[in-house]
N, CA, C and O atoms as CSV, one atom per row, in Angstrom:
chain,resi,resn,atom,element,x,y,z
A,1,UNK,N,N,-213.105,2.865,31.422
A,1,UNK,CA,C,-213.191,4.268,31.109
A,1,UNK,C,C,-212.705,5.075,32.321
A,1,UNK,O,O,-213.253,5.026,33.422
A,2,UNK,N,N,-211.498,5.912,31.991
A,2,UNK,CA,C,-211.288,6.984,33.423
A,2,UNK,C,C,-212.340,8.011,33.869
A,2,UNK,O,O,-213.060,8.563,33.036
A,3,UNK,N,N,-212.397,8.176,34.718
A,3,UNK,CA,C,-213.304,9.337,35.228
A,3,UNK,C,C,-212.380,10.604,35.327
A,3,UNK,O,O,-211.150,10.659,35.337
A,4,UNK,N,N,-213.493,11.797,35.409
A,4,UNK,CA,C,-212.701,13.143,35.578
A,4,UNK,C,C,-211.745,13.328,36.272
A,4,UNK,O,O,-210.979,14.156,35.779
A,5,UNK,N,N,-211.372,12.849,37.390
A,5,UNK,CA,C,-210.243,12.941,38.866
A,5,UNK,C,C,-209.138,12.291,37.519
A,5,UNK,O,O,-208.435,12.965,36.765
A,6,UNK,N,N,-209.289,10.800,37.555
A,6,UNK,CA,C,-208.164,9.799,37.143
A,6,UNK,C,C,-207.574,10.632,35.887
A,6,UNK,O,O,-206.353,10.778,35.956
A,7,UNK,N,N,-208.272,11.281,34.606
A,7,UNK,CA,C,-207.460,11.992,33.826
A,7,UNK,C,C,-207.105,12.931,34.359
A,7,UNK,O,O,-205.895,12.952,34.131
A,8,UNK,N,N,-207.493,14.255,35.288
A,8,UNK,CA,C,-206.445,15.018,35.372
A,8,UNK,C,C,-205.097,14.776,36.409
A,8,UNK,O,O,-204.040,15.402,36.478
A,9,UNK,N,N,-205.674,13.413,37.302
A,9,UNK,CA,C,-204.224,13.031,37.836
A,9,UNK,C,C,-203.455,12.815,37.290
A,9,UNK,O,O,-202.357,13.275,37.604
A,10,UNK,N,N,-203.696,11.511,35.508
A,10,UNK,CA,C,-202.442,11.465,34.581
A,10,UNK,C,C,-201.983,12.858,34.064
A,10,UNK,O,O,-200.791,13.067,33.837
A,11,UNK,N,N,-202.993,13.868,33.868
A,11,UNK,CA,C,-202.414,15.062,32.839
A,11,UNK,C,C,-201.216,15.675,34.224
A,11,UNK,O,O,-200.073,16.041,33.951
A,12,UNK,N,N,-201.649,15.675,35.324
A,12,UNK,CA,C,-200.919,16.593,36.319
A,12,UNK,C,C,-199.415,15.449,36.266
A,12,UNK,O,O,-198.318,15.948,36.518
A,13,UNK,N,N,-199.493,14.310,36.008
A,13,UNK,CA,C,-198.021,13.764,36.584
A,13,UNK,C,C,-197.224,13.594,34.796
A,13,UNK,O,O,-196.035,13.835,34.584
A,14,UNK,N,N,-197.910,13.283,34.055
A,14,UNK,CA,C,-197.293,13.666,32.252
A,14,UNK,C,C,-197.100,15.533,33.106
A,14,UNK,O,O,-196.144,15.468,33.879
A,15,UNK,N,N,-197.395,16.208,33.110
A,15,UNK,CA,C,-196.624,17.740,32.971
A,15,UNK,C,C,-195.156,17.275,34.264
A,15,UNK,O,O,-193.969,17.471,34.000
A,16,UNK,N,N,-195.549,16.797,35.295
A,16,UNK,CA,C,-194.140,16.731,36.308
A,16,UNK,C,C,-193.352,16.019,35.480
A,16,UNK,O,O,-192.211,16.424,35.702
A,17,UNK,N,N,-193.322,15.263,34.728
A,17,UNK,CA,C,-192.142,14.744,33.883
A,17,UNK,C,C,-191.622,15.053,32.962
A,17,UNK,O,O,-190.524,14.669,32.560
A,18,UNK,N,N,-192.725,16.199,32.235
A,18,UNK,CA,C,-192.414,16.668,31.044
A,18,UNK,C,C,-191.470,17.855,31.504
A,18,UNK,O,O,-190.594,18.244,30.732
A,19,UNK,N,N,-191.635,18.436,32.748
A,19,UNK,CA,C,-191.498,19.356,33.648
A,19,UNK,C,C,-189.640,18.868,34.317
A,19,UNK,O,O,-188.679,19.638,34.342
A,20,UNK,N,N,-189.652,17.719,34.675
A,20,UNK,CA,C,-188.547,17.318,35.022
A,20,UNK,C,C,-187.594,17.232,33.963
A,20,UNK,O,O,-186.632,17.989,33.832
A,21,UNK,N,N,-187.938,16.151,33.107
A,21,UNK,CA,C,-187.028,15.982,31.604
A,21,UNK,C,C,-186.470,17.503,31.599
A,21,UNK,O,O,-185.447,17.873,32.175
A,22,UNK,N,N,-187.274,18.246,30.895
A,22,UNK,CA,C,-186.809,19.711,30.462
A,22,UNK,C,C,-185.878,20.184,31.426
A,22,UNK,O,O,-184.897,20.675,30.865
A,23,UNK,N,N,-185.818,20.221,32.638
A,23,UNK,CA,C,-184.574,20.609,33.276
A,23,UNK,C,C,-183.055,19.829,32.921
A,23,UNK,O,O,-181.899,20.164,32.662
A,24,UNK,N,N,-183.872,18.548,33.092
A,24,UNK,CA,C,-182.534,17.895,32.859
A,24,UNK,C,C,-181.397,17.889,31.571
A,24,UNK,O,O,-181.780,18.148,30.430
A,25,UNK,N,N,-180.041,17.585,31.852
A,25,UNK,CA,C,-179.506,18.208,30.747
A,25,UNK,C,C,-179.454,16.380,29.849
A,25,UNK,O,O,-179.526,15.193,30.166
A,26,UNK,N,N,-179.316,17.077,28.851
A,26,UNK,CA,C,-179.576,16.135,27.707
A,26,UNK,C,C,-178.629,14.891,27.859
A,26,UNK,O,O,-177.589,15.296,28.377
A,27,UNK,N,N,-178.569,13.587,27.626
A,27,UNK,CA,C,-177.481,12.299,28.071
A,27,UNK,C,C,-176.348,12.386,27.051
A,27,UNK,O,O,-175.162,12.134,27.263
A,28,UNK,N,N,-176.940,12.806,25.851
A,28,UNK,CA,C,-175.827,13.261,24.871
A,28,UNK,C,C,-175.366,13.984,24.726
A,28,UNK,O,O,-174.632,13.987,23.738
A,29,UNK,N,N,-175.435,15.414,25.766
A,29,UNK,CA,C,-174.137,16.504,25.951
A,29,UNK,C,C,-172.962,15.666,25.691
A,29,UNK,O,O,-172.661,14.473,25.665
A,30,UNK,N,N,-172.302,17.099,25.465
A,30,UNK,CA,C,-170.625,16.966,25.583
A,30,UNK,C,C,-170.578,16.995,26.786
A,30,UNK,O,O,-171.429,17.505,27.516
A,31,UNK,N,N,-168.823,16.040,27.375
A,31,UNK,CA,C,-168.677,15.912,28.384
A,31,UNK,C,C,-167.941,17.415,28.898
A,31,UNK,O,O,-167.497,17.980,27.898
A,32,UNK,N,N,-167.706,18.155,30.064
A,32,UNK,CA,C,-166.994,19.268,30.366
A,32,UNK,C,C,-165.165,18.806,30.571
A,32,UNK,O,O,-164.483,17.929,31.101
A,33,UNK,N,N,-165.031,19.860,29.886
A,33,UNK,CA,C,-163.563,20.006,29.456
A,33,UNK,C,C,-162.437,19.657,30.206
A,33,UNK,O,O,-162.364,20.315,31.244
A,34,UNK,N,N,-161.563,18.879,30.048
A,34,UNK,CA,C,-160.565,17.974,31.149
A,34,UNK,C,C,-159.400,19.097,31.148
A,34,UNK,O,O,-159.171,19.858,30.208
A,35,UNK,N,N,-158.610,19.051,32.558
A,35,UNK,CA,C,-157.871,19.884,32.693
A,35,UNK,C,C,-157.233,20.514,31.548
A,35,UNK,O,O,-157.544,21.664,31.239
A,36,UNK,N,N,-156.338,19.833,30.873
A,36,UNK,CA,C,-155.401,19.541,29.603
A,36,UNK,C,C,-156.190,20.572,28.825
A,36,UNK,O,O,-155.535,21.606,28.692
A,37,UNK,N,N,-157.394,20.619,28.266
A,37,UNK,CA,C,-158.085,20.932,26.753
A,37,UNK,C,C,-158.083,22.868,27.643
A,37,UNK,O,O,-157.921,23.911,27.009
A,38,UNK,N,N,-158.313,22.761,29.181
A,38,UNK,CA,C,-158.637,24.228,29.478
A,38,UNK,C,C,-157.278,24.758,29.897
A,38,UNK,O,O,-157.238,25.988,29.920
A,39,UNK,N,N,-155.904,23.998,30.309
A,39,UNK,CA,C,-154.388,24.770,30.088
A,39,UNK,C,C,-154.314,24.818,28.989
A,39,UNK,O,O,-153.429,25.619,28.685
A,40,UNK,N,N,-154.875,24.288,27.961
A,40,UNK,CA,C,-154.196,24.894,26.289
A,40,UNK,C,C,-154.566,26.175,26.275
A,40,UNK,O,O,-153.814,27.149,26.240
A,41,UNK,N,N,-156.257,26.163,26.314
A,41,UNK,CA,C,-156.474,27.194,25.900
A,41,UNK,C,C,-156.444,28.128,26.546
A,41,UNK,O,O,-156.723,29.141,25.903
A,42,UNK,N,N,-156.148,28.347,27.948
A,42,UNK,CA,C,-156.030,29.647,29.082
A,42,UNK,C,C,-154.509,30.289,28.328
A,42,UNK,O,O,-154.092,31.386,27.956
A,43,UNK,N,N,-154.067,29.018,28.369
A,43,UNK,CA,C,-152.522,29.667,27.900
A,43,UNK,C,C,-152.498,29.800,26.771
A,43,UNK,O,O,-151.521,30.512,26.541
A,44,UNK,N,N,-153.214,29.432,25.447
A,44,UNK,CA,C,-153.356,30.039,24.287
A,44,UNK,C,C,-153.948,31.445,24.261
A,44,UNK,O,O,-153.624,32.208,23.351
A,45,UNK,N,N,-154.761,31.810,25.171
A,45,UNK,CA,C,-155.428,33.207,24.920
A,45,UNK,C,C,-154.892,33.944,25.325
A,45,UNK,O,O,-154.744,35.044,24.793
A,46,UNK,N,N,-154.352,33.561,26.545
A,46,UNK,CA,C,-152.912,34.854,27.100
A,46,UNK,C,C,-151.868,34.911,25.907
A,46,UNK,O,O,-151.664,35.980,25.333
A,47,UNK,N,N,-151.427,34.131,25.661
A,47,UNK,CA,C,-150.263,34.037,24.823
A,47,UNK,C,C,-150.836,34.541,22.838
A,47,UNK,O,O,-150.118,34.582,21.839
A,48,UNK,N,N,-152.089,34.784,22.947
A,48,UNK,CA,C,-152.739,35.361,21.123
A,48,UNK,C,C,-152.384,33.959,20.636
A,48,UNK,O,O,-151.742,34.237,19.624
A,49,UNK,N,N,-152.397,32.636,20.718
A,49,UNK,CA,C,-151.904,31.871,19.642
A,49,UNK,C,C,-153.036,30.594,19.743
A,49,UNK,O,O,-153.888,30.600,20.632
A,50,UNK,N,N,-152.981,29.893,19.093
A,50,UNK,CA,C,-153.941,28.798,18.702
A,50,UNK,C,C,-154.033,27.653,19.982
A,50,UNK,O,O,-153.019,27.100,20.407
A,51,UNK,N,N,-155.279,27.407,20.479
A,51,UNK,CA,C,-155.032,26.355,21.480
A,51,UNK,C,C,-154.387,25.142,20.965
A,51,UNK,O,O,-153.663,24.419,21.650
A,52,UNK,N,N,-154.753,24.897,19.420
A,52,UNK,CA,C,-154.300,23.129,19.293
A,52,UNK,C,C,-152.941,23.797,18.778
A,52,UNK,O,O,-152.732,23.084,17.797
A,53,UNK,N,N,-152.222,24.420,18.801
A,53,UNK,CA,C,-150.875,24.512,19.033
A,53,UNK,C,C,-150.011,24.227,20.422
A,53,UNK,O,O,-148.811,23.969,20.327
A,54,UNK,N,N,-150.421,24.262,21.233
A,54,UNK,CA,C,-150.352,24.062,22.666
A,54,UNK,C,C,-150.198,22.795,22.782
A,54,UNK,O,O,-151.191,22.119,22.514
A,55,UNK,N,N,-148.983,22.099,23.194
A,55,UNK,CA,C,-148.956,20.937,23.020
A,55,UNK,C,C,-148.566,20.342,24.855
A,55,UNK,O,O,-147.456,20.701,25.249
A,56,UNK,N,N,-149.242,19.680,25.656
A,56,UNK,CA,C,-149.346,19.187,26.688
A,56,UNK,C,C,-147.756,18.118,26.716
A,56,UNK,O,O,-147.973,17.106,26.049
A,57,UNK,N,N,-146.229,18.125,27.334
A,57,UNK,CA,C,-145.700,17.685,27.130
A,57,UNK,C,C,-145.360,16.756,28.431
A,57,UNK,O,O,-144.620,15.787,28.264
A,58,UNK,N,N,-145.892,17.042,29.728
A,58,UNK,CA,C,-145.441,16.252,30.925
A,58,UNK,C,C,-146.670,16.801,31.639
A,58,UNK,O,O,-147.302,17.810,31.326
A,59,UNK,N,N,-146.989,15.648,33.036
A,59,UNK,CA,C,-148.134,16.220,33.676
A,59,UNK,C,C,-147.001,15.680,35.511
A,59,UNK,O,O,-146.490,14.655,35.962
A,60,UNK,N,N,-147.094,16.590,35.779
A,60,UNK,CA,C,-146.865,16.107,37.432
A,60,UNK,C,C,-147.349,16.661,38.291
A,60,UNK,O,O,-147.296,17.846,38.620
A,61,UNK,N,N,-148.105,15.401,38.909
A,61,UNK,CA,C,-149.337,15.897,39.646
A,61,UNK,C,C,-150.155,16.474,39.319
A,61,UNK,O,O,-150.955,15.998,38.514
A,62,UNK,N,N,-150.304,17.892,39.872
A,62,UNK,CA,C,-151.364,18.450,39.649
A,62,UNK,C,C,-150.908,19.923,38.463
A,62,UNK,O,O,-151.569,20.938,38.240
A,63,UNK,N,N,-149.464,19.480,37.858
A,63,UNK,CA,C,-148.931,20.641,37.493
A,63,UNK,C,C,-148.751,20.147,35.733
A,63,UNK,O,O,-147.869,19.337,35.450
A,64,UNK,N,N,-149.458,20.589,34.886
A,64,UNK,CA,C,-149.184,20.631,33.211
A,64,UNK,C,C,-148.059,21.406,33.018
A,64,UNK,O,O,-147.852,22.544,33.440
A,65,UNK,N,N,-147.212,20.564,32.217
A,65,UNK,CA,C,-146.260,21.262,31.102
A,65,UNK,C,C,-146.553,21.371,29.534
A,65,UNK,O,O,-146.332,20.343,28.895
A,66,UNK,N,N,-146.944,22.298,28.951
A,66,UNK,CA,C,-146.819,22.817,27.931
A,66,UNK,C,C,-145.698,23.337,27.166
A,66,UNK,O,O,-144.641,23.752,27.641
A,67,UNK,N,N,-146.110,23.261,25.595
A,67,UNK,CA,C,-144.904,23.910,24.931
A,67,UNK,C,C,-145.947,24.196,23.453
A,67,UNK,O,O,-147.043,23.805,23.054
A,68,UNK,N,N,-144.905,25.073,22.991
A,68,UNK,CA,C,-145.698,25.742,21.876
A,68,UNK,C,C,-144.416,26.375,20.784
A,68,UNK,O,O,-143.802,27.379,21.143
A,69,UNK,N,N,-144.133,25.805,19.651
A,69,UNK,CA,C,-143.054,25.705,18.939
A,69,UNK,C,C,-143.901,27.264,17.551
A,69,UNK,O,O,-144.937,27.258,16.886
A,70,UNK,N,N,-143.073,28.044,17.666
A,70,UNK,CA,C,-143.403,29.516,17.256
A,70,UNK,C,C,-142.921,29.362,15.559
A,70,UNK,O,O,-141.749,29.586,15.256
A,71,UNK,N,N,-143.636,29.081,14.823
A,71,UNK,CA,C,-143.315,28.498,13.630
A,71,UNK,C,C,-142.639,29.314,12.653
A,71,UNK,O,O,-142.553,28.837,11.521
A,72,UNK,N,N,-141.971,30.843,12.942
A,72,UNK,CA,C,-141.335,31.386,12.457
A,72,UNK,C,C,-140.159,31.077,12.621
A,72,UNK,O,O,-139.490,31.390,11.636
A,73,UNK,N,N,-139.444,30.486,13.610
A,73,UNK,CA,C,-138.428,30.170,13.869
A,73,UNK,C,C,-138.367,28.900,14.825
A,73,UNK,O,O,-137.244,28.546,15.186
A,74,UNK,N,N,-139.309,28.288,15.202
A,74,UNK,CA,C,-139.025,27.093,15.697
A,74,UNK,C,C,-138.558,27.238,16.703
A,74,UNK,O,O,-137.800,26.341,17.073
A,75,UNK,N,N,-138.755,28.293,17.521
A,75,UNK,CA,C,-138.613,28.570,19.111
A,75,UNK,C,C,-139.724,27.907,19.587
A,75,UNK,O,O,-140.855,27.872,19.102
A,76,UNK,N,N,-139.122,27.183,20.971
A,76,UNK,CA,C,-140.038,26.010,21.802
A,76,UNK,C,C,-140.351,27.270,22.960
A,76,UNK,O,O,-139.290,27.569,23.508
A,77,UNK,N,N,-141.213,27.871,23.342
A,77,UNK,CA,C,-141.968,28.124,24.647
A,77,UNK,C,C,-142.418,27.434,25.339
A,77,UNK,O,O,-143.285,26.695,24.874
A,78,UNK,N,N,-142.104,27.324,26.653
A,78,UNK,CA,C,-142.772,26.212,27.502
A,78,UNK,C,C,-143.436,26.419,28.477
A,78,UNK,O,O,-142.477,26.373,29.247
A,79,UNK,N,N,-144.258,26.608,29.118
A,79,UNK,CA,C,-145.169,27.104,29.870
A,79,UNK,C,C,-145.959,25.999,31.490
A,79,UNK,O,O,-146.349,24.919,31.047
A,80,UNK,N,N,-146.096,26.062,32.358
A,80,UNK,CA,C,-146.347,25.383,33.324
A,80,UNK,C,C,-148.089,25.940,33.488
A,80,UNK,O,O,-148.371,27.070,33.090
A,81,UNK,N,N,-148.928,25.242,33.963
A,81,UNK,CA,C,-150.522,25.306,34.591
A,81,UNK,C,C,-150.821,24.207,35.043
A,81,UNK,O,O,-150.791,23.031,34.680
A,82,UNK,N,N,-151.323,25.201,36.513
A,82,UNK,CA,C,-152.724,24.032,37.058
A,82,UNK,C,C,-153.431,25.021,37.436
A,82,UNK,O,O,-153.173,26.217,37.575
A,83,UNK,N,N,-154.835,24.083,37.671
A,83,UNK,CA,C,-155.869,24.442,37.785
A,83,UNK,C,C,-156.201,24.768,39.315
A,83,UNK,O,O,-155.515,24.070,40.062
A,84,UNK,N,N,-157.146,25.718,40.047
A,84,UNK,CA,C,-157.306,25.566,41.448
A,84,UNK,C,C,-158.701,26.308,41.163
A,84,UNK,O,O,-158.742,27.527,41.001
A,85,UNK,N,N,-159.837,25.496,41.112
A,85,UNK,CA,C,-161.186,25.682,40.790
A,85,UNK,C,C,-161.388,25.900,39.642
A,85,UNK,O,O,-161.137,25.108,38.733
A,86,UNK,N,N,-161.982,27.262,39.489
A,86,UNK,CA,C,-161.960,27.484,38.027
A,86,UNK,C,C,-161.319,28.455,37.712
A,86,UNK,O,O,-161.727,29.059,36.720
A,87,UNK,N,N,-159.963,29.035,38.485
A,87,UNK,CA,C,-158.479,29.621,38.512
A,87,UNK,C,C,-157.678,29.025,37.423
A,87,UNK,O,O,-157.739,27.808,37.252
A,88,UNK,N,N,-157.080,29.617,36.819
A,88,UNK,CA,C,-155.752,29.131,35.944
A,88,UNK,C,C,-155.011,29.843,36.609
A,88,UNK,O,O,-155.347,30.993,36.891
A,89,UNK,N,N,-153.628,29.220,37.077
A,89,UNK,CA,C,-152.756,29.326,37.202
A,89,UNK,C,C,-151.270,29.072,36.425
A,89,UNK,O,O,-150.879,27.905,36.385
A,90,UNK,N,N,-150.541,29.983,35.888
A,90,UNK,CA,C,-149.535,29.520,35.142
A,90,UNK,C,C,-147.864,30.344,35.443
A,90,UNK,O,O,-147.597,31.181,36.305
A,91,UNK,N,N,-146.994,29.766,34.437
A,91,UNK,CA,C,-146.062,30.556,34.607
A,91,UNK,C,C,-145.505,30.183,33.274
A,91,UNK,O,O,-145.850,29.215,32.595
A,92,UNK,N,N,-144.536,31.139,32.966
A,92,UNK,CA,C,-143.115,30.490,31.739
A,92,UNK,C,C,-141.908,29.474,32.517
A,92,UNK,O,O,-141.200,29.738,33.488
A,93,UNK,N,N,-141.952,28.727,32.017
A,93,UNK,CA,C,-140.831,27.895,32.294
A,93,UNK,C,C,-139.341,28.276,31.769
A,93,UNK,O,O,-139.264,28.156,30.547
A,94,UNK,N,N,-138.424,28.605,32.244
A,94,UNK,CA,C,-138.865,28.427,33.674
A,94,UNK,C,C,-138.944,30.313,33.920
A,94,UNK,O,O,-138.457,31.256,33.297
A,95,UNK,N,N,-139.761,30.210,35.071
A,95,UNK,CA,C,-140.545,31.755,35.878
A,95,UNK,C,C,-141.169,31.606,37.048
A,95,UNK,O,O,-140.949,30.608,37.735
A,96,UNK,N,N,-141.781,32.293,37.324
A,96,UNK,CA,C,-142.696,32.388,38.713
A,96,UNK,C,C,-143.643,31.804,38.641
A,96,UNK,O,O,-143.520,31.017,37.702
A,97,UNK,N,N,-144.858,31.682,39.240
A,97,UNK,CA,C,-146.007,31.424,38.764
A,97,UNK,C,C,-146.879,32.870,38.954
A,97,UNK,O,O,-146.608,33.750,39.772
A,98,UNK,N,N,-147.730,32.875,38.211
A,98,UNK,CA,C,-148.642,34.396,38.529
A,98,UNK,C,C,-149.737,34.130,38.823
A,98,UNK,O,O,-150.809,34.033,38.227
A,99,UNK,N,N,-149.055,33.900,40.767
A,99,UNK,CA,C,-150.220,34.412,41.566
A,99,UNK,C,C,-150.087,35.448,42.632
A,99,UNK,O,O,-150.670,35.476,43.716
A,100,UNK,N,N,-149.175,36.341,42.118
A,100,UNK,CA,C,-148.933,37.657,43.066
A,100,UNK,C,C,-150.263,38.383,42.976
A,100,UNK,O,O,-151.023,38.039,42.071
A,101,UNK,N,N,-150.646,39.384,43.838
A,101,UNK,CA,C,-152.095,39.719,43.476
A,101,UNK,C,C,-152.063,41.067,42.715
A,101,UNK,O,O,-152.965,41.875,42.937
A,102,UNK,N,N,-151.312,41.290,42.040
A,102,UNK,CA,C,-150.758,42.366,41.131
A,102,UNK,C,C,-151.042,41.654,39.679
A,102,UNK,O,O,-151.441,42.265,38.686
A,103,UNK,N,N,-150.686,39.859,39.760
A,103,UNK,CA,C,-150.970,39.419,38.745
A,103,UNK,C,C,-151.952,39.673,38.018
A,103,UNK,O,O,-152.892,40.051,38.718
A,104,UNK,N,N,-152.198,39.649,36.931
A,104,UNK,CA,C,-153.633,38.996,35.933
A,104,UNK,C,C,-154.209,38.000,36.852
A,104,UNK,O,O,-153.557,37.510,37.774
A,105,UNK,N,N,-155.477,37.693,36.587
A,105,UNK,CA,C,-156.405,36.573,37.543
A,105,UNK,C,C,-157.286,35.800,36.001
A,105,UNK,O,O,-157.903,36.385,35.111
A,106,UNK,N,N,-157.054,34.509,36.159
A,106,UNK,CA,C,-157.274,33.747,34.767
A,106,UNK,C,C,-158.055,33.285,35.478
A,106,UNK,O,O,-157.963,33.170,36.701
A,107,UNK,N,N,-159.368,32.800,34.432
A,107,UNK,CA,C,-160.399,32.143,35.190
A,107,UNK,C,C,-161.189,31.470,33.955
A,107,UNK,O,O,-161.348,32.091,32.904
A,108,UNK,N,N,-161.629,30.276,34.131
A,108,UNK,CA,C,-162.837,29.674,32.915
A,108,UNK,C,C,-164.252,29.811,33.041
A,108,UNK,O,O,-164.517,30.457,34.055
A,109,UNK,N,N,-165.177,29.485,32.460
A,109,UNK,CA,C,-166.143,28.520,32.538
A,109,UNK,C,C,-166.860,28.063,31.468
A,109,UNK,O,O,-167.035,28.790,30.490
A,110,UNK,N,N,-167.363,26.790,31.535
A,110,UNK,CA,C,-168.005,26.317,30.954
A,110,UNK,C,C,-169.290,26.095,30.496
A,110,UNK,O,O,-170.072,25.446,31.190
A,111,UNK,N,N,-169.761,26.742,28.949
A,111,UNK,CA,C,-170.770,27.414,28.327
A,111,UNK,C,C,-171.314,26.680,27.546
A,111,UNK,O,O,-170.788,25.862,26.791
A,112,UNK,N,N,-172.520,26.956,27.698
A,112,UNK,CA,C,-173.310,25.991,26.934
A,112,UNK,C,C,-173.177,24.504,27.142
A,112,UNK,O,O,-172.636,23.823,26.271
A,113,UNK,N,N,-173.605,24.010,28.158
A,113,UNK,CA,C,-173.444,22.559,27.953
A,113,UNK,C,C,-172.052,21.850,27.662
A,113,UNK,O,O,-172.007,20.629,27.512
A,114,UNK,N,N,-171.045,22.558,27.596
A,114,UNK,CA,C,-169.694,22.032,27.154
A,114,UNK,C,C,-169.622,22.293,25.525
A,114,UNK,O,O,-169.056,21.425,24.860
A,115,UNK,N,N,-169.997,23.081,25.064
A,115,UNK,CA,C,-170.158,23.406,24.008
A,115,UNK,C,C,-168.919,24.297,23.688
A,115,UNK,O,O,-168.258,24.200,22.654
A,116,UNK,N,N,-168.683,25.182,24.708
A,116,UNK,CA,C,-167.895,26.507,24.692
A,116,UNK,C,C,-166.776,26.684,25.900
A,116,UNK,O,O,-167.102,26.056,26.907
A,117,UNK,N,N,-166.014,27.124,25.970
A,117,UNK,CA,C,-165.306,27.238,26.918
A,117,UNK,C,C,-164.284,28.962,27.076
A,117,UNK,O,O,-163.280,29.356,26.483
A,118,UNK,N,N,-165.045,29.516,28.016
A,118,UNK,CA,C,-164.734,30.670,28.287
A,118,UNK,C,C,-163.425,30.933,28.863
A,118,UNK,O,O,-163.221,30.391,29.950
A,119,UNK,N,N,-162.470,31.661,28.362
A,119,UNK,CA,C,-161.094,32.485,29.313
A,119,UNK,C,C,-161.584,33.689,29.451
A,119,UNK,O,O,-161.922,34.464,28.556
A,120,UNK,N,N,-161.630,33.891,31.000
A,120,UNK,CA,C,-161.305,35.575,31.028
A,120,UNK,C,C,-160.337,36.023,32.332
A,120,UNK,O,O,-160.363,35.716,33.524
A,121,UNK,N,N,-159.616,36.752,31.660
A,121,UNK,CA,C,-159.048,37.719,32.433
A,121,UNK,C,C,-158.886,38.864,33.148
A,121,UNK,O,O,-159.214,39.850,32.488
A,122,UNK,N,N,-158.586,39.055,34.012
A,122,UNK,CA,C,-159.193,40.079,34.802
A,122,UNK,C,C,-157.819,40.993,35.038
A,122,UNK,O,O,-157.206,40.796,36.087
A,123,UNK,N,N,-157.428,41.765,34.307
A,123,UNK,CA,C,-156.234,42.432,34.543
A,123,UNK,C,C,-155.852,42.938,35.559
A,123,UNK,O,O,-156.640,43.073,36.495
A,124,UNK,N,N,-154.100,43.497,35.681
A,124,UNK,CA,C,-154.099,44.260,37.395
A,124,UNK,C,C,-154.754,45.448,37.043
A,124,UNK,O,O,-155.167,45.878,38.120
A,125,UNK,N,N,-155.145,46.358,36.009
A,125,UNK,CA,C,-155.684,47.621,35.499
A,125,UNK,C,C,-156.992,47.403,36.288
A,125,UNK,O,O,-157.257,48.334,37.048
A,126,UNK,N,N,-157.952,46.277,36.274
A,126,UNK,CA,C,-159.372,46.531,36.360
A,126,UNK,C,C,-159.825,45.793,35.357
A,126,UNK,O,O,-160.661,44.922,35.597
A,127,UNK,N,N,-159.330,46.019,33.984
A,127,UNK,CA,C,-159.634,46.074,32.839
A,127,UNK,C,C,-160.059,44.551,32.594
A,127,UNK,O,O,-159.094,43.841,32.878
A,128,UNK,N,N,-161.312,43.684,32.109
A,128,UNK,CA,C,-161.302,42.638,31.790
A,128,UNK,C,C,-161.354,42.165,30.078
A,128,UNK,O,O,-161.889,42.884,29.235
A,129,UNK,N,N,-160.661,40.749,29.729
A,129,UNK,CA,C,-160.839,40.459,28.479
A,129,UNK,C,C,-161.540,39.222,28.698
A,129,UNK,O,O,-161.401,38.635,29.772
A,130,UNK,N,N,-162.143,38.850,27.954
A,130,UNK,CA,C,-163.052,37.468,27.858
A,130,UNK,C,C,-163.007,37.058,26.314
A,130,UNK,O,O,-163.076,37.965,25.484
A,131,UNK,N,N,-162.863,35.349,25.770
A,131,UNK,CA,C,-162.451,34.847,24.977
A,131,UNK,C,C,-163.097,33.586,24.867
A,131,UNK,O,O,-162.852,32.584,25.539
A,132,UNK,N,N,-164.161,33.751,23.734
A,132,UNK,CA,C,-164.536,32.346,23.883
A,132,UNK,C,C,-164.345,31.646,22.388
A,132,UNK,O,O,-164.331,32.000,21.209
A,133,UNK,N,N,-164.183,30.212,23.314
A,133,UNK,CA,C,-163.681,28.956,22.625
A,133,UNK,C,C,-164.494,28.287,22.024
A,133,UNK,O,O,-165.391,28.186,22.861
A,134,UNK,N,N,-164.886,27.634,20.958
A,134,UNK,CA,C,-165.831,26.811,20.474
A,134,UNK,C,C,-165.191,25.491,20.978
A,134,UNK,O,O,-164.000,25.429,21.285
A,135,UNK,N,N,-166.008,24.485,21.044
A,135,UNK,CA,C,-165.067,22.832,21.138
A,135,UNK,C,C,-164.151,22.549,20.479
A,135,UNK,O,O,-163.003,22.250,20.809
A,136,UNK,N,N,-164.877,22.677,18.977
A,136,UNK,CA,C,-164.231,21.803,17.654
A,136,UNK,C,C,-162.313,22.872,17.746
A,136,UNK,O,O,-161.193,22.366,17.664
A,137,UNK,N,N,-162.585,23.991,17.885
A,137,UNK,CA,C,-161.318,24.696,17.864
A,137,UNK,C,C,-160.142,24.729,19.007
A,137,UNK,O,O,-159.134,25.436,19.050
A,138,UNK,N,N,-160.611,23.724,19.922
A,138,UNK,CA,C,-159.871,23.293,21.195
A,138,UNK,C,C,-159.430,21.958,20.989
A,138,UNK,O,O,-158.248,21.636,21.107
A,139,UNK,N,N,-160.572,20.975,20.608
A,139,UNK,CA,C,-159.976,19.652,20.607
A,139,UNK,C,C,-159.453,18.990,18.857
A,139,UNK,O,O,-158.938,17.878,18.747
């Protein structure tokens, strides 16, 4: 039979675990979004068009090539991104890249557990847009 001390020592170390668990994030999250799935969609939201249209066509190094075939006419756009934190960086292929500081400033993050995946932009105006992604509509 426990005595008074011995149960509230189990009740005090059942709450530190129950206490720990709950922070922790669940083993069956989604995993967070690989470069590739967040250049579609940075460059889908700048560009108004569908991320799984965005088609990943060469990777070098640290630099994605994209293309995106405009189904009114079957014009190929091609587009360059990498990532530098949680910066998007891009350009039109061929173009500059836009990181003059006049540029737009593209930026992600990742919501909800990997659930969601945020673009926002921060215009040269001031002006910001923010755009969020569900999973299922990215991958």
């Amino acid at each position: 039979m426990c005595n008074r001390s011995e149960l509230l020592l189990g009740l005090l170390r059942l709450t530190i675990v129950t206490a720990t668990l709950v922070r922790m994030p669940p083993l069956l999250a989604a995993p967070a979004f690989n470069v590739e799935a967040i250049c579609r969609t940075a460059i889908a939201s700048i560009m108004g068009r569908d991320p799984k249209m965005m088609q990943i066509t060469l990777a070098t190094g640290d630099v994605l090539i994209l293309t995106y075939t405009r189904p009114i006419d079957n014009f190929v756009w091609t587009y360059r991104c990498r990532l530098e934190g949680n910066h998007v960086l891009w350009a039109i292929e061929p173009g500059r890249w836009r990181d003059n500081p006049r540029d737009d400033k593209i930026s992600f993050e990742v919501i909800d557990g990997g659930k969601q995946l945020l673009i926002i932009e921060v215009h040269s105006d001031g002006s910001t847009t923010k755009q969020l992604f569900d999973r299922d509509a990215i991958l």
